[in-house]
C-alpha positions, 0 to 999 in steps of 0.5 A: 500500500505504502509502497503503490502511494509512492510510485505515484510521485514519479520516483526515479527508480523502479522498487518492488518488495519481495515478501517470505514468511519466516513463521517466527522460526529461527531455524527459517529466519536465517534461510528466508533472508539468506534467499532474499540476499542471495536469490533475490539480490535485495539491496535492503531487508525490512523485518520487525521484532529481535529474533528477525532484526538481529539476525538480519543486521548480521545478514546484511553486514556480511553482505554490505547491504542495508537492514531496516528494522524493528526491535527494541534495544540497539543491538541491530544497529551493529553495522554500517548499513543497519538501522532500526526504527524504535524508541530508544530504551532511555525515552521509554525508561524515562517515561515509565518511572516519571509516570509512575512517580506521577502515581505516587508508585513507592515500590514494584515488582518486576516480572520480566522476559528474559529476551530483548525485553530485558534491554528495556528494564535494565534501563528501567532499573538504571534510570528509576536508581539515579532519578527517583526513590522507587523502589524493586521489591521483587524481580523475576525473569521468565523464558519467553512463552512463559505460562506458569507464574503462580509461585513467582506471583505469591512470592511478589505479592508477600512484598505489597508491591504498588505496581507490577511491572511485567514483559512478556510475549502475548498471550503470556500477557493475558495468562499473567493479568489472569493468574495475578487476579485470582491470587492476589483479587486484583490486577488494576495494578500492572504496567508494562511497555508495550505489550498491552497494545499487542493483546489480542483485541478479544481478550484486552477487558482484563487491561480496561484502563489501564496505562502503559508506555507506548512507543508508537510502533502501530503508525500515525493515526493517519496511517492506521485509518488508510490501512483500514480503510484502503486493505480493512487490516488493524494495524498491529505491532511494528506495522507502522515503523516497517511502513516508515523504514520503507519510506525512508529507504525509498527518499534515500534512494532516490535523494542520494546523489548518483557517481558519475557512470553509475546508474545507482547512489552507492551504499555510502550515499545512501547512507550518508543522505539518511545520517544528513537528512532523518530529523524529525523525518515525517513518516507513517511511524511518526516523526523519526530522528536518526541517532547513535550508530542507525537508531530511529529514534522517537518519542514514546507516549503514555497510553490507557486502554479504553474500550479495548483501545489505547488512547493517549492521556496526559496523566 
């Protein structure tokens, strides 16, 4: 869709996408990207979420072509053509604990995934330290797919923490806010980045106001009404920056300056414009600012969940 909107602006070179599914099986991420670089002669590969971006960043640097992605922390930045399109864990950090010191949050427990999600609550941990009197009552990390948090949550809860602050790969989620309500008679007090946003639609009651740290990886408002309006699809986790990072290596494209008898703009040309040029960048992610090694960065919003939706708030 993004992609047919931009070829109606006359673009100087001819861009086609070449989907394969990878079935979130890490046994198939590195063959179906191995197939784009060396099948398909892809100058850049698009993906979402850590198991995908980092395998193909290290793709994409044996082979000296671009990864764009969406993953939480920086690790796929590592190399010269790799980027990725994400809040940066110190904006999402400093978001989290200045809402809760907002709440009057005294104390949490934390229940983590033991992923790249880790990533952001070490930077949670590192910033409440240095910027606020919270403190860590409980801390417990979970393989990812987790289902069984009883013992864990009986444990926490002997501390009265005020807030629980969990990660977790849905549906572990949902099975997390289940499990806390029938031990502990209440769940109105569980926070988290992100995730609340990937709960399945059918299932987010159990979050009905609840607040949560948003990095806006579902796109612009804008965005989300012409996906569904133009292909009838909610717009879901990291579809929004996928559609930016296109976005972005199309203008790189067709803005770098092309050397003399070549019919292309070099990598480093490529590169060079997306350094010179990616500030404040409006895309259908947001606006993005390219910083560090290739990091997208943005700002994360703080969310409530109101009739199974997020919706921006203040508080």
């Amino acid at each position: 869709m993004v992609l047919d909107e931009m070829k109606q602006k006359n673009l100087k070179y001819n861009y086609q996408i070449v989907f394969e599914d990878n079935q979130m099986n890490p046994q198939k991420v590195a063959t179906t990207i191995n197939k784009l670089i060396n099948v398909d002669k892809a100058k850049a590969i698009l993906t979402f979420w850590n198991l995908m971006g980092n395998t193909a960043s290290a793709l994409a640097d044996q082979n000296s072509i671009f990864s764009l992605t969406c993953s939480i922390g920086e690790d796929s930045t590592k190399g010269k053509y790799n980027f990725n399109n994400y809040a940066s864990n110190y904006e999402q950090a400093k978001a989290m604990v200045e809402t809760l010191k907002k709440h009057n949050v005294k104390t949490v427990a934390l229940f983590t995934d033991n992923s790249g999600m880790r990533q952001q609550y070490e930077e949670v941990k590192d910033y409440m330290a240095k910027n606020s009197d919270i403190q860590i009552v409980f801390e417990e990390f979970f393989n990812p797919g987790e289902k069984d948090y009883k013992a864990a949550i009986i444990k926490a809860s002997a501390k009265n923490p005020d807030m629980y602050l969990y990660s977790g790969y849905n549906p572990s989620t949902y099975i997390f806010m289940k499990q806390l309500k029938e031990i502990t008679g209440k769940n109105d007090n569980v926070t988290t980045i992100d995730m609340f946003f990937d709960m399945a639609v059918k299932d987010r009651d159990i979050i009905e106001g609840l607040w949560y740290v948003d990095s806006n990886l579902n796109g612009t408002k804008e965005f989300q009404d012409k996906l569904m309006k133009e292909k009838g699809l909610v717009s879901q986790s990291c579809t929004g920056n996928t559609a930016a990072n296109l976005q972005i290596i199309v203008a790189a494209y067709e803005n770098a300056p092309v050397e003399e008898g070549q019919i292309l703009p070099s990598n480093d040309a490529v590169r060079a414009w997306i350094f010179d040029n990616v500030k404040d960048f409006d895309t259908y992610g947001g606006k993005v600012t390219v910083v560090r090694d290739g990091l997208f960065d943005k700002a994360p919003s703080i969310k409530k969940m109101i009739n199974r939706e997020p919706v921006e708030v203040n508080d």
